[in-house]
N, C-alpha and C positions, 0 to 999 in steps of 0.2 A: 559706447553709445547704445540707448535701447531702441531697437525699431520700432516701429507701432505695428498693430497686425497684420493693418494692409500693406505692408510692405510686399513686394513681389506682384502688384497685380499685372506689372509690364509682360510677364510670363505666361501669365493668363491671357493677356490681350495678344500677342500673336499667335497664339495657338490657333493651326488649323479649323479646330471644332468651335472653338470659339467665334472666330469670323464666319463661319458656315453658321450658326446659331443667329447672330445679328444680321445674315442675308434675308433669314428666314422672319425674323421680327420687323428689319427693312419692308420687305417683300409682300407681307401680309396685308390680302382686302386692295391688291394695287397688281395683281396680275394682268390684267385686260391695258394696261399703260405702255404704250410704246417702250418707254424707253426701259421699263423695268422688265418687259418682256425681253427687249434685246439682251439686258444683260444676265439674264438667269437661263439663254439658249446657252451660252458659256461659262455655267456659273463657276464649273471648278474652275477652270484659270484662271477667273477674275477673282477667286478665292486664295490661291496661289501668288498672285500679283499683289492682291493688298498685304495678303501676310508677309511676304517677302519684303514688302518695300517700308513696311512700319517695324518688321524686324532688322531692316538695315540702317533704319534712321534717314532713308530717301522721300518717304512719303510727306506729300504737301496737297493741301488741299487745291481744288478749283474753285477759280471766283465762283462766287455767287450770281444769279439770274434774279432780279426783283421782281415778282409778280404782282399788280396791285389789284386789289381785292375792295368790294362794300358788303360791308358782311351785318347792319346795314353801316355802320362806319367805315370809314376809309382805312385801309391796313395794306402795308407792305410786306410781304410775304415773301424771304430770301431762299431761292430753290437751290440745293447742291446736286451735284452727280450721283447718279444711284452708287456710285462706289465710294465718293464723300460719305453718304447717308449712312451706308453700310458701316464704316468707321466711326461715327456719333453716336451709332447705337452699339457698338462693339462699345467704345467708353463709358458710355450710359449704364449697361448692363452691370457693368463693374461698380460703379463710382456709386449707383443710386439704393444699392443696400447701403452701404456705407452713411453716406449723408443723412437717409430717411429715417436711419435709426436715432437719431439726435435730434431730430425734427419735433416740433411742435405741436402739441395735438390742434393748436389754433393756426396752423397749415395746413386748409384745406383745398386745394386745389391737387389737382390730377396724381392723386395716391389711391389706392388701393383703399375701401373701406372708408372712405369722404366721398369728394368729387361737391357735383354743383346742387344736387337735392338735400342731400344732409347737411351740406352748407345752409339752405334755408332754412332747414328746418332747424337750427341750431340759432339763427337768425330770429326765429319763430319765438324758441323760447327765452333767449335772451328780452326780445321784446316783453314776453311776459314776467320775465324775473325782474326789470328793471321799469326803472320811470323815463330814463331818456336817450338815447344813444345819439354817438357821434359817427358820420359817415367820412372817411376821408381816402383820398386816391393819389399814389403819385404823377408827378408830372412825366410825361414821354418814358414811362417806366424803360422799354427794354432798351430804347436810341442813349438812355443815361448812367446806362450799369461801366461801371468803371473796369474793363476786362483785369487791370494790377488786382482790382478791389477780390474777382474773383479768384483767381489765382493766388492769393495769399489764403483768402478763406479756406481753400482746397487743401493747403499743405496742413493744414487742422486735421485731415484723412488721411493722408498719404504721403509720406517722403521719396516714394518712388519715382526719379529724377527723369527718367526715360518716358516713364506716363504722363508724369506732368510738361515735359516737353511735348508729347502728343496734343497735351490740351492748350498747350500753348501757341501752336499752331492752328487749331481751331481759331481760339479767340481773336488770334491775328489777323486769318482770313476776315473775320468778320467788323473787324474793327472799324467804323469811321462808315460803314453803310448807309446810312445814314443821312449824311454830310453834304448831298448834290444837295441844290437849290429846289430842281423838280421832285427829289425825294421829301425833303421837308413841305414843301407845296404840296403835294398829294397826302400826306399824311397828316396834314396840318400840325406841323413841327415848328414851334415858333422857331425864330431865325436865330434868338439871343440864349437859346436853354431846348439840347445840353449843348456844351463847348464841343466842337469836330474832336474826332480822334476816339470817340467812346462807342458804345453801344453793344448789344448780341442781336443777330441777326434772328428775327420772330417765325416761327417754322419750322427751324432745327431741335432734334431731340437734346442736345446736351445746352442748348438754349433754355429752354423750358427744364431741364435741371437745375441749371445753374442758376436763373431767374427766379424761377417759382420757389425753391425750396432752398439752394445754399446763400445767396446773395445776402437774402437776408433773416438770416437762420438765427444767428444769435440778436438782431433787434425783437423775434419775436418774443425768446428767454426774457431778454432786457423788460420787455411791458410788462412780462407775465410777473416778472419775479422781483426786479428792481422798482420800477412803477405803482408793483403791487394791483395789478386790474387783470378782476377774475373775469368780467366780461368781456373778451378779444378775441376778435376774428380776422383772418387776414386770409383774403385767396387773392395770390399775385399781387398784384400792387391793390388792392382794393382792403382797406385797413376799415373794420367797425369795431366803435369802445361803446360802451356801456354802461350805464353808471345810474345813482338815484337825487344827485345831484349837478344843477348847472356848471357850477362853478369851478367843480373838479375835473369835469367834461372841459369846460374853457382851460382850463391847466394842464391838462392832457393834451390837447390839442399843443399846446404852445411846445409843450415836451416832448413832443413826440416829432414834429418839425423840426426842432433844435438837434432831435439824435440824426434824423436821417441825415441834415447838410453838414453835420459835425463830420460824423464816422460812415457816413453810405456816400457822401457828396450826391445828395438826391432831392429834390426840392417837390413840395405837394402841391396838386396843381388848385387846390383852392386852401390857401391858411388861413383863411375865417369862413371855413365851413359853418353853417349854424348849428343849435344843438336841436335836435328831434326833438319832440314830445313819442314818447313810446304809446301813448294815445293814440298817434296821428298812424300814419303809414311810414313804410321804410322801401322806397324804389334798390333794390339791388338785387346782383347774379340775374337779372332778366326779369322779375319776380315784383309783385306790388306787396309787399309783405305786413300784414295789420294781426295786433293781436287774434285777432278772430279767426285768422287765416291765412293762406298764401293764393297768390292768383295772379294770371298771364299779366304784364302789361299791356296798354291800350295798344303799343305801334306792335307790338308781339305778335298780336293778336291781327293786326289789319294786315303785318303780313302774310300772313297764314288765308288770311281771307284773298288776297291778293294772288296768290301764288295757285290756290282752287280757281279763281274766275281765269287767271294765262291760261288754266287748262282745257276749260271749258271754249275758252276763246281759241284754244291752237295758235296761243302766241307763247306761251313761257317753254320753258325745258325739258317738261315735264311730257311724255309724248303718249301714253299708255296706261290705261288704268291701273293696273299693278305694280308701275313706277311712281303714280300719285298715292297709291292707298301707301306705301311703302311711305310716299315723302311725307306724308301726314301723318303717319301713325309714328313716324320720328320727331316731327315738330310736336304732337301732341304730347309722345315721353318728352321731350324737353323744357314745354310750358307747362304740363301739368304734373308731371312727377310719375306719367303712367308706366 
């Protein structure tokens, strides 16, 4: 039998240095946090205790904590133990050269060298190279990821049975989070999609691996290369085509629904998206996006205004002028691209 190359990274992942390296990637910009403070007064044993116990084959995650979140949408936000976390990025650290090197250059979300500006700006001139573009989104993208779906993808990387039993443990924890009645209710999860029993928990690093880049790694090949459409952009579940006709755009569209419920079991949350005029505007990544330019949206923007007047008021969060020039000089790199 031939191995692939990644065979062996289980050896890598208990190593001592290893797990002290994803303490430190855990642990970063979150000192001042209780509980990550508690557990870095003891960091070597709890460095010794994970390595030990995912070297034994005893390690099991702890449930999850839902945090909920309006970020200004509603989001649920699944919290692990700082010594779960530690683990997610110990796997992470492995897994995600591996995946990223297969990746799509029309995956732009949280890689190195993309992210959400050059996403627009790619948006920018897609606009200008075409006549019309299609905008389309999945439905309850991470509550509908199928954990078999991902885990088959994975052994694409790896046959390392040990590591993938690590990750299968993950995805189990996670599975079905989802699923309470109050969780779909807060999150505005319709009641009939997806079916119980699925999802990854939004907030975990090998979450946002496995979502953002492996899940659906080869639908984005499939557009590029089978479909044949050079205009394709995809960050997370947010899919834009492009094209210099309607028609093709309406046929794409239909094709492109058909792959996901086929082979992702994933359904788009609107299938008669209309098609753009690349004339008009393009609202996406937070952005009002028009051939001429890029610029904040209108609620972007009122909150940003909203969040200066709490301060001035001494009613928002914000309690110190060098904690507001800070929070605004962050909203502004975020809406403006500073």
């Amino acid at each position: 039998m031939r191995h692939r190359a990644s065979d062996g990274l289980f050896a890598r992942l208990v190593s001592p240095e290893h797990i002290d390296a994803a303490v430190t990637r855990t642990t970063r910009g979150k000192l001042r946090r209780p509980d990550v403070a508690a557990f870095l007064v003891d960091r070597e044993r709890h460095v010794v205790a994970i390595t030990r116990a995912l070297g034994n084959a005893t390690w099991r995650p702890s449930p999850y904590s839902l945090l909920c979140l309006r970020d200004p949408k509603p989001r649920l936000i699944a919290r692990a133990s700082v010594a779960d976390r530690v683990v997610h990025s110990a796997v992470a650290m492995l897994l995600e050269p591996l995946i990223l090197r297969s990746a799509s250059e029309a995956d732009s979300a949280c890689r190195k060298g993309f992210g959400t500006h050059r996403a627009r700006l790619r948006l920018l001139r897609a606009m200008r190279e075409h006549r019309f573009a299609l905008h389309l989104d999945v439905r309850s993208y991470f509550p509908s990821v199928v954990p078999e779906g991902v885990q088959a993808q994975l052994r694409r990387f790896t046959c390392d049975e040990d590591l993938l039993n690590v990750v299968a443990a993950i995805l189990a924890c996670g599975r079905g989070i989802y699923d309470t009645p109050r969780a779909r209710r807060f999150a505005h999860i319709d009641p009939d999609w997806p079916p119980p029993g699925r999802g990854l928990p939004m907030g975990s690093v090998t979450s946002q691996l496995f979502a953002t880049h492996l899940y659906l790694q080869r639908f984005d090949h499939d557009v590029k290369r089978r479909m044949g459409v050079t205009g394709y952009l995809r960050y997370v579940d947010d899919i834009f085509v492009f094209a210099d006709s309607r028609a093709r755009l309406r046929a794409l569209r239909e094709e492109i629904g058909r792959v996901l419920g086929a082979d992702y079991e994933l359904r788009l949350k609107h299938p008669s998206a209309p098609v753009l005029s690349c004339r008009g505007h393009l609202d996406a990544l937070g952005a009002r996006i028009r051939r001429t330019g890029i610029e904040p949206l209108p609620e972007a923007m009122a909150r940003m205004r909203a969040l200066c007047w709490d301060w001035v008021r001494e009613r928002g969060p914000v309690r110190t002028r060098a904690a507001l020039e800070r929070s605004v000089a962050a909203r502004m790199g975020l809406l403006f691209g500073l």
